[in-house]
N, C-alpha and C positions, 0 to 999 in steps of 0.2 A: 282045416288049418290054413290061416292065411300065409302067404309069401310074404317076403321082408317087403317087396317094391308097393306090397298090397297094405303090409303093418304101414310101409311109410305116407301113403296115397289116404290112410284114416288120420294118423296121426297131422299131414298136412289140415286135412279136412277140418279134424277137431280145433286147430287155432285157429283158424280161419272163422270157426262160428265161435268162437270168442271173439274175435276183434270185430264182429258182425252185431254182437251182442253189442257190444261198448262203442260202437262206431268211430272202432280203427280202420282208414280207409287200408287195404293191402293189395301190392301188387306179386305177378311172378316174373319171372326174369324168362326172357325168352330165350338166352343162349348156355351153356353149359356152367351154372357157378357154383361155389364150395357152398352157397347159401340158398333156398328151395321159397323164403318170399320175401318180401318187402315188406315193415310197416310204417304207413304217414303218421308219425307222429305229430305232424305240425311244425315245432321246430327244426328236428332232424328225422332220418330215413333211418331204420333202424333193419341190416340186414340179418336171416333167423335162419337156423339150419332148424329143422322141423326131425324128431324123434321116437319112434315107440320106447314106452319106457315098461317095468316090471313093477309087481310089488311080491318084494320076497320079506316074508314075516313083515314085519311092524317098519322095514323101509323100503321107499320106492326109490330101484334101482335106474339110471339113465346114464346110458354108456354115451361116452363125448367126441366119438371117431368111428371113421368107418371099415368098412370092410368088405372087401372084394377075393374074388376067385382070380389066379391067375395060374400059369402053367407054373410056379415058383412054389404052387399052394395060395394060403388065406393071405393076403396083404392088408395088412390094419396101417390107418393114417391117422391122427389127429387134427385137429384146428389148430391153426397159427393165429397169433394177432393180426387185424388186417383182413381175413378172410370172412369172417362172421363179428357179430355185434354181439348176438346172446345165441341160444338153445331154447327151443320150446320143446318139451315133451309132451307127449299123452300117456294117460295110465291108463288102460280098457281097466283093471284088475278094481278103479275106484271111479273111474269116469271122471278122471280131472288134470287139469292141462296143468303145464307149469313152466315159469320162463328164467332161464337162467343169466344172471349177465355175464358178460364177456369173460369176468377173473373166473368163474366158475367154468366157462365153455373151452378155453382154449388151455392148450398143452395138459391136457390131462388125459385119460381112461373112461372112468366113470366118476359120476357123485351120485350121491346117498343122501335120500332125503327122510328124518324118522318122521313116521305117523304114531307114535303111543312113546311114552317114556322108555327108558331103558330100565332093564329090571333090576340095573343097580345105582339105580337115579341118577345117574352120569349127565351133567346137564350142561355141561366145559366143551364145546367144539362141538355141539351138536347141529346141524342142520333142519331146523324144522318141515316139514314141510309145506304147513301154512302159510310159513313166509314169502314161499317159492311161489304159491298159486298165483296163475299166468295174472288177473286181475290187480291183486297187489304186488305184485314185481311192476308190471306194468306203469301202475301210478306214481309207483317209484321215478321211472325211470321218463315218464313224463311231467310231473309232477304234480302241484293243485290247481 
């Protein structure tokens, strides 16, 4: 069983050979920040908070805040506007990364991303998760 610092240390890893694939140049931040790398996009710097994420039944789970041990107990934080740009996750469960932007990253918990329809064909509010895949969020968000 890995450790969380060990889930986050694959998870980093895992975009990292995305943007290596697509030749995203990417830096790490040497001093303490809410955000784990850099991507050169070219026009702008886009900072990423890096993820393990789950796959429970037909959606992959990606919780969007952290959590620490303190004498108080578990202290949970979220992201603020200003602190990160997007969320990348990795899902070991499918082997596939995926990049959130900012309205999905910040002041929230978790998102939910579905892989298979819902089995009451609910298709209003759904969050694909194809659409998320790090590659096309990406080209989104650089664009053609």
């Amino acid at each position: 069983m890995l450790t969380t610092t060990q889930m986050g240390w694959v998870a980093e890893t895992a975009v990292i050979h995305e943007c290596a694939k697509i030749g995203v140049p990417v830096a790490k931040p040497l001093d303490d920040q809410r955000y784990d790398l850099v991507l050169d996009l070219g026009s702008r710097f886009l900072r990423v908070q890096c993820k393990w994420s789950r796959r429970v039944g037909d959606v992959v789970v990606i919780r969007t805040r952290t959590c620490r041990r303190a004498r108080e107990g578990l202290i949970h934080r979220g992201y603020a506007p200003g602190e990160i740009d997007a969320i990348a996750a990795y899902c070991p469960d499918n082997a596939t990364s995926y990049l959130l932007p900012v309205e999905l990253s910040v002041r929230r918990t978790a998102v939910q991303l579905r892989l298979e329809p819902t089995k009451n064909n609910q298709s209003c509010g759904i969050r694909w998760a194809r659409e998320f895949e790090f590659r096309a969020t990406l080209r989104a968000l650089v664009g053609p």
